[in-house]
TIRO-2110 file (N, C-alpha, C; in Angstrom, 1 decimal):
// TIRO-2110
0.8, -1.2, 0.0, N, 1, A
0.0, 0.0, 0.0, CA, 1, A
0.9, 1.2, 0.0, C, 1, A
0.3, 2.5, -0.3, N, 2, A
0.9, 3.6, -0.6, CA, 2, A
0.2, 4.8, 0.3, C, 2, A
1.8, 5.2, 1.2, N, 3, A
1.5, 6.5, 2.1, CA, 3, A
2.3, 7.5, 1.4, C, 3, A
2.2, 8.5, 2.4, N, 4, A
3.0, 9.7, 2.0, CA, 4, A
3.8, 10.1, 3.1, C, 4, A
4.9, 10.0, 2.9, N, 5, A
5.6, 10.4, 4.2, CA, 5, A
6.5, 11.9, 3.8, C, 5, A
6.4, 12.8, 4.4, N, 6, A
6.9, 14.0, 4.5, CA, 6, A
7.2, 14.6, 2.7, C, 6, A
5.8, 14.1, 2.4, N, 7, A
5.5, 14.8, 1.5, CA, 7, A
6.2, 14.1, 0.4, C, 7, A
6.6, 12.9, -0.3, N, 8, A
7.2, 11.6, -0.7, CA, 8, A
6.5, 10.5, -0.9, C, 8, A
5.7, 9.8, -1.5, N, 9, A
5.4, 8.3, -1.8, CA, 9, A
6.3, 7.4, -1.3, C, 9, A
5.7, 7.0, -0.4, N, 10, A
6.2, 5.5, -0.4, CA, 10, A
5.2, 4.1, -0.1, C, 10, A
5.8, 2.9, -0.6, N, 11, A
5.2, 1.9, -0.4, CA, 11, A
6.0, 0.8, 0.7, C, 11, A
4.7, 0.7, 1.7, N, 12, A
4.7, 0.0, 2.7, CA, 12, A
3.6, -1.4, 3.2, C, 12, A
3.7, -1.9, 3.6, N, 13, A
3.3, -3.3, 4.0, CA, 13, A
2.2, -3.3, 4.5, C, 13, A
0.6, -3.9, 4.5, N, 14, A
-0.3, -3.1, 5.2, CA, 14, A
-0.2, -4.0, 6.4, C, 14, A
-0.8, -3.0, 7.5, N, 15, A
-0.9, -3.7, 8.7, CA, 15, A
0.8, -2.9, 9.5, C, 15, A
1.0, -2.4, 8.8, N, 16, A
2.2, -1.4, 9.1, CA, 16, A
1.9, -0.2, 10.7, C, 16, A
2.7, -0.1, 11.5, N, 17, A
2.4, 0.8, 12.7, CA, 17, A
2.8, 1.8, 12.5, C, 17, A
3.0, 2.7, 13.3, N, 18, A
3.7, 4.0, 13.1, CA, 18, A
4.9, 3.6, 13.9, C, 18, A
5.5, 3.1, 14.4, N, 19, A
6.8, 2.6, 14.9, CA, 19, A
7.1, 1.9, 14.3, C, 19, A
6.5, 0.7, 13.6, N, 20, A
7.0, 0.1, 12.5, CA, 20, A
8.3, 0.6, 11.3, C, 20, A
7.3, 2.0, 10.9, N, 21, A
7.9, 2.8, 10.1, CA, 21, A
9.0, 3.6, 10.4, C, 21, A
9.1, 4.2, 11.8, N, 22, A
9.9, 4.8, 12.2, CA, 22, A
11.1, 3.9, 12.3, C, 22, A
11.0, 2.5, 12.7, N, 23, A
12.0, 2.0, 12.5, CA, 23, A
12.9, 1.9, 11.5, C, 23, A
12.1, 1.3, 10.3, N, 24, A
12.4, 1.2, 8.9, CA, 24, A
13.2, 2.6, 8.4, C, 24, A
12.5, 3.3, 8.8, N, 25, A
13.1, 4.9, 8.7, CA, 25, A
14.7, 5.0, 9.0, C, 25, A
14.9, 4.6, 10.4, N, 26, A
16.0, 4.5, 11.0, CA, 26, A
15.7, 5.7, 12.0, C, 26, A
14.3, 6.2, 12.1, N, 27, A
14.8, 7.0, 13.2, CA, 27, A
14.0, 7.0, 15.1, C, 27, A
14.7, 7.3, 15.9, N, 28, A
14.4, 6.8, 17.1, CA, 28, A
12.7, 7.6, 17.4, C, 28, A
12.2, 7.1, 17.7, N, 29, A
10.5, 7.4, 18.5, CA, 29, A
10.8, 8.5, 19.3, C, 29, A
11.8, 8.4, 20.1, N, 30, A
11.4, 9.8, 21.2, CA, 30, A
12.1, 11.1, 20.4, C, 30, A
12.8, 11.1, 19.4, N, 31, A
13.1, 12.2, 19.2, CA, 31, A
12.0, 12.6, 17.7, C, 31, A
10.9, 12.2, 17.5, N, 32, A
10.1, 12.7, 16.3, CA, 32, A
8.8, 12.4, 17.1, C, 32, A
8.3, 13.7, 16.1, N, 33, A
6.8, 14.0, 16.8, CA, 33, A
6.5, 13.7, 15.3, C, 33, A
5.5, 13.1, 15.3, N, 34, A
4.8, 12.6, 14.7, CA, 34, A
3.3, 13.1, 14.1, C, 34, A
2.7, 13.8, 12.8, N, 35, A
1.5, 13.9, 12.4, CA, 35, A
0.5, 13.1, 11.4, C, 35, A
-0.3, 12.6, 11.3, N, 36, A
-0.7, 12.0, 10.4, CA, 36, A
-1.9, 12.3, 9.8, C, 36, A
-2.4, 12.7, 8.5, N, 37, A
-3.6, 13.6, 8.3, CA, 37, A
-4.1, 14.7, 9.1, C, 37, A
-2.7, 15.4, 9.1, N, 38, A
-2.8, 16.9, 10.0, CA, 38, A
-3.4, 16.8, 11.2, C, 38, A
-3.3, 15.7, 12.1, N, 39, A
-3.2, 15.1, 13.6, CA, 39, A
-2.1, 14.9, 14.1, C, 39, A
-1.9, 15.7, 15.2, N, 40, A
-0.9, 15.2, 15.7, CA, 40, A
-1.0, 13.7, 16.9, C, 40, A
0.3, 12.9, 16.9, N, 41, A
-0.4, 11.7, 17.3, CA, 41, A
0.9, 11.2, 18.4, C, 41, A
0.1, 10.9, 19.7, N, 42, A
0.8, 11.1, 21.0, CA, 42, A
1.7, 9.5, 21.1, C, 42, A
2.9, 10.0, 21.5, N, 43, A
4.1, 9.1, 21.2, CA, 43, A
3.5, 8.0, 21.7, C, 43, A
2.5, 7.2, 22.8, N, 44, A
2.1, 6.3, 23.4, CA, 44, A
1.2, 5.4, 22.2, C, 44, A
1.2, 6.0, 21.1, N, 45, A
0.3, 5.7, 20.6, CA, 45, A
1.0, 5.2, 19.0, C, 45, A
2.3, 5.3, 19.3, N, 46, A
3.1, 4.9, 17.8, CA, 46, A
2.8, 3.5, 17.8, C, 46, A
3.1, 2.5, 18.9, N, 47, A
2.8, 1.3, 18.8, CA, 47, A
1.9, 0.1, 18.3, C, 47, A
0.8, 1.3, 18.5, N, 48, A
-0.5, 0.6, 18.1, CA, 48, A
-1.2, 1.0, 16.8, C, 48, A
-0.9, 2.2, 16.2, N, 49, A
-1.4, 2.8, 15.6, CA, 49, A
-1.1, 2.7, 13.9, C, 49, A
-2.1, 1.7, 13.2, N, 50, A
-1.7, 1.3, 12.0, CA, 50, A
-1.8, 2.5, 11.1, C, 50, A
-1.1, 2.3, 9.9, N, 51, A
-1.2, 3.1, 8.9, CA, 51, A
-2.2, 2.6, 7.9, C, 51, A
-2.4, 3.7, 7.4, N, 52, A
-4.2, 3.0, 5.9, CA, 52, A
-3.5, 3.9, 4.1, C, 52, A
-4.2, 3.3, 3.6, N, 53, A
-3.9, 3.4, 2.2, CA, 53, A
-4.1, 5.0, 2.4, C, 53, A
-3.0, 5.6, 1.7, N, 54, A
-2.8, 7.0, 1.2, CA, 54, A
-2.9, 7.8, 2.7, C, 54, A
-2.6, 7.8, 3.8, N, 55, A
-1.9, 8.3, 4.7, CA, 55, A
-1.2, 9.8, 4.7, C, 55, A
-1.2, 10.9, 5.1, N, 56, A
-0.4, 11.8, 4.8, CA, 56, A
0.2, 11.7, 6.4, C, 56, A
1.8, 11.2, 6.1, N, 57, A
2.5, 11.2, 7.7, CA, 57, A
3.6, 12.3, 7.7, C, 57, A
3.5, 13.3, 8.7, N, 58, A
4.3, 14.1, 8.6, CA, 58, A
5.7, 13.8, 10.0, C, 58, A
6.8, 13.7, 9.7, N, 59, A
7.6, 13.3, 10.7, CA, 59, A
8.6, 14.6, 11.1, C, 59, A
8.2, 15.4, 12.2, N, 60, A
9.4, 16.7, 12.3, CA, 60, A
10.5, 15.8, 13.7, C, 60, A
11.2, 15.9, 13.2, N, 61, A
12.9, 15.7, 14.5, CA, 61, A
13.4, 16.5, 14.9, C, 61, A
13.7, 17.0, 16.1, N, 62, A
14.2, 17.9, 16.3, CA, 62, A
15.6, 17.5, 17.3, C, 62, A
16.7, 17.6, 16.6, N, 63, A
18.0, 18.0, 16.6, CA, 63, A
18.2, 19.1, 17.5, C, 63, A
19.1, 18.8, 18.6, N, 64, A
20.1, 19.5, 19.7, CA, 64, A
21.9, 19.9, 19.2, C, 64, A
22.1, 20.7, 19.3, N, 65, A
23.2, 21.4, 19.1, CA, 65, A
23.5, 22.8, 19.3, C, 65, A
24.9, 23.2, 18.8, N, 66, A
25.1, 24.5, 19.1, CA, 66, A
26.4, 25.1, 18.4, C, 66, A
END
């Protein structure tokens, strides 16, 4: 099946989580906030939370430095 992730096509496996993804991504859960169909969607809730055909998932990370 086919989402959108940060504005990008991609095809993914259905039955896919939103941690799932993040994994695949490579990137860690606590540091990305997560939106999906202009919701924002509370980090407790990556685990359970499947993804559906055409999805818009917006992923912001926010990076520490100086």
């Amino acid at each position: 099946m086919q989402i959108f992730c940060n504005g990008r096509q991609q095809d993914i496996d259905e039955g896919v989580t939103l941690s799932q993804l993040l994994v695949g991504l490579e990137l860690p859960a606590d540091t990305v906030v997560a939106e999906i169909n202009k919701k924002i969607i509370d980090r407790d809730q990556y685990e359970t939370l499947k993804l559906n055909q055409g999805d818009q998932v917006e992923l912001i990370r926010f990076v520490g430095g100086g």
